[in-house]
C-alpha positions, 0 to 999 in steps of 0.5 A: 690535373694538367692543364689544358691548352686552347686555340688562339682566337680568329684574329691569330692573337693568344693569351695567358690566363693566370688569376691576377692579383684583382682575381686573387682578391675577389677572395678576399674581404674586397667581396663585401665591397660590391655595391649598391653605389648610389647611396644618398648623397653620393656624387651625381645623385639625381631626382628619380622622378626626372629619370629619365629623361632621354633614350637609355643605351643598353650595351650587349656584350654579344653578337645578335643571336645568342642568349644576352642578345635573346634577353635583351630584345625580349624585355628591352621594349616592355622596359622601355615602356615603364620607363618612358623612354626607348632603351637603344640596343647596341651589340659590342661583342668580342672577348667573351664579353669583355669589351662590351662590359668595360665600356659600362664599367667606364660610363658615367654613373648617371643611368644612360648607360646600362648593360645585361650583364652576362655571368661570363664576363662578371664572374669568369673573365677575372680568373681568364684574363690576365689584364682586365680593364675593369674590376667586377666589384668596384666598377659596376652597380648590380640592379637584379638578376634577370633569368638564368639560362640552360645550358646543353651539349649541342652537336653536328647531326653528322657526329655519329653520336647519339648520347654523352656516352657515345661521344665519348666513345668517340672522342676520348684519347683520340688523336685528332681532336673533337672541335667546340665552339664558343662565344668568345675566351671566357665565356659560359660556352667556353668555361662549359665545353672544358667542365666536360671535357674534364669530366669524360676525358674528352680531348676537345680543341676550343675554336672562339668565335664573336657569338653565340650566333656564329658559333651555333651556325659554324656547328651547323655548317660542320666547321667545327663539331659541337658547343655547350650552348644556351639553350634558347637558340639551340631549340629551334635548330634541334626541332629542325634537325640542324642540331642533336642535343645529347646532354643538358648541363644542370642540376635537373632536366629542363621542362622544355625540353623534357627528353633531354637527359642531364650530363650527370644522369648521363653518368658523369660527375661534374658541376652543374653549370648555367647562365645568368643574365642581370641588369647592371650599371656603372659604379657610384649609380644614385640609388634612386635610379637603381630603385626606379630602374629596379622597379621596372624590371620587376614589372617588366618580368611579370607581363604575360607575353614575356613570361611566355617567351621566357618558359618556352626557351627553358629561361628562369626568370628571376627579377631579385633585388640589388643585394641578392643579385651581388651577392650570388655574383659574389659567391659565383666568384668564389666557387668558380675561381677554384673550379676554374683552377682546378680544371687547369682552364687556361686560355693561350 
């Protein structure tokens, strides 16, 4: 398959993903080093009883209304609760939420700075970028996986398009590209909208932004024609008209939106695809503050109110432990760096 060529970000500047040499070792037996750094012993170590002791900044790698933005203002205030001190939201977006994440990676390992870790930006940002300020198994401590997150085919109510089918129609070996939007290089939007166009031929030109938000609203608006989005932002615009979604992206229909058809029962082969959101920490974080913080996402999970919010976006909640959450991140890493290269996903 030849690759695919996409457009260079709002700010004019272009890159080359190739898998680098970190990338190309995520293959390898570096894997079984990821984690749970905070054994006992370890430099920093603290007392769990005495954390914490001050408000815990929590880095989202993304601008305000996407789906990290979601997960954070929905278990931020409950978690903080448990936890005995205010969790201080701060949205750093830009780079498919890489400079949100390398400044967790580049913390101090002490527990007072945190982040939602997107699957983008741990398991897709190595195989897109050619330099990586941080290295996703050495630099950062996994605490659990929160939920993963539908993902759908969302388009301009103006596309006269009506199922997967009819885009294609539309859109296949046209001249003039059908335009999709992202959360930025890199990002489960972005890597989503090359999976399909691979699937139908589609010729799609990808237009970046800073966030799901701006993404979602440049559709809207019609400046460009359509995103692979999560689904939590998009129901609310679809109930409303300002969105059709035309396909969902996983393995099985969503409950939430039951009417919605999946891209495979759509007729298409390709592999299903969904977000994951989880709580991670800089490396070396003491293994206490891990179980403490552990611990309160889990309660956290299981308050009615949450679970609620959570079911009526489409979301499923997780709330695994530190190894489980490694170790899909690590396996994640595999299967999507060879899906990665095989689609020919190679950003300017």
């Amino acid at each position: 398959m030849s690759s695919r060529r996409l457009a260079p970000s709002a700010s004019g500047h272009s890159r080359t993903a190739r898998p680098s040499s970190r990338a190309s070792a995520l293959a390898g037996t570096a894997l079984g080093a990821m984690l749970l750094a905070g054994a006992p012993g370890m430099a920093h170590a603290q007392s769990a009883g005495a954390y914490p002791i001050k408000p815990i900044r929590m880095i989202v790698s993304f601008a305000p209304g996407g789906p990290a933005d979601i997960v954070a203002r929905t278990i931020s205030p409950r978690l903080g609760e448990l936890l005995g001190q205010p969790i201080l939201l701060e949205n750093r977006g830009g780079a498919g939420g890489t400079i949100g994440s390398e400044i967790v990676a580049r913390a101090a390992p002490d527990g007072y700075t945190l982040t939602y870790m997107s699957q983008s930006s741990v398991v897709f940002a190595p195989y897109l970028y050619k330099k990586l300020a941080y290295d996703s198994i050495k630099d950062f401590t996994p605490v659990s996986s929160i939920v993963t997150t539908p993902y759908v085919v969302a388009i301009n109510p103006r596309v006269p398009a009506k199922t997967l089918a009819d885009l294609q129609r539309l859109g296949k070996g046209k001249k003039s590209f059908l335009t999709y939007g992202s959360s930025g290089p890199g990002a489960t939007s972005h890597i989503g909208g090359e999976l399909l166009a691979a699937a139908t031929g589609l010729s799609l030109l990808h237009v970046p932004y800073k966030g799901t938000g701006p993404a979602l609203a440049g559709v809207v608006a019609g400046e460009i024609d359509m995103m692979v989005a999560d689904l939590g932002p998009v129901i609310s615009m679809a109930r409303d008209g300002r969105l059709r979604m035309l396909a969902g992206f996983g393995a099985k229909r969503v409950a939430a939106v039951p009417d919605v058809p999946t891209v495979i029962e759509s007729g298409f082969k390709i592999v299903p695809l969904e977000g994951r959101f989880g709580l991670m920490g800089p490396a070396n974080l003491p293994r206490d503050i891990v179980t403490r913080l552990h611990g309160a996402v889990v309660t956290t999970l299981k308050t009615p109110e949450i679970r609620a919010r959570f079911d009526s976006l489409g979301y499923e909640i997780i709330g695994d432990t530190p190894e489980q959450y490694a170790a899909i991140v690590r396996r994640e890493l595999e299967e999507f760096g060879k899906l990665i290269r095989k689609a020919g996903i190679q950003p300017e």
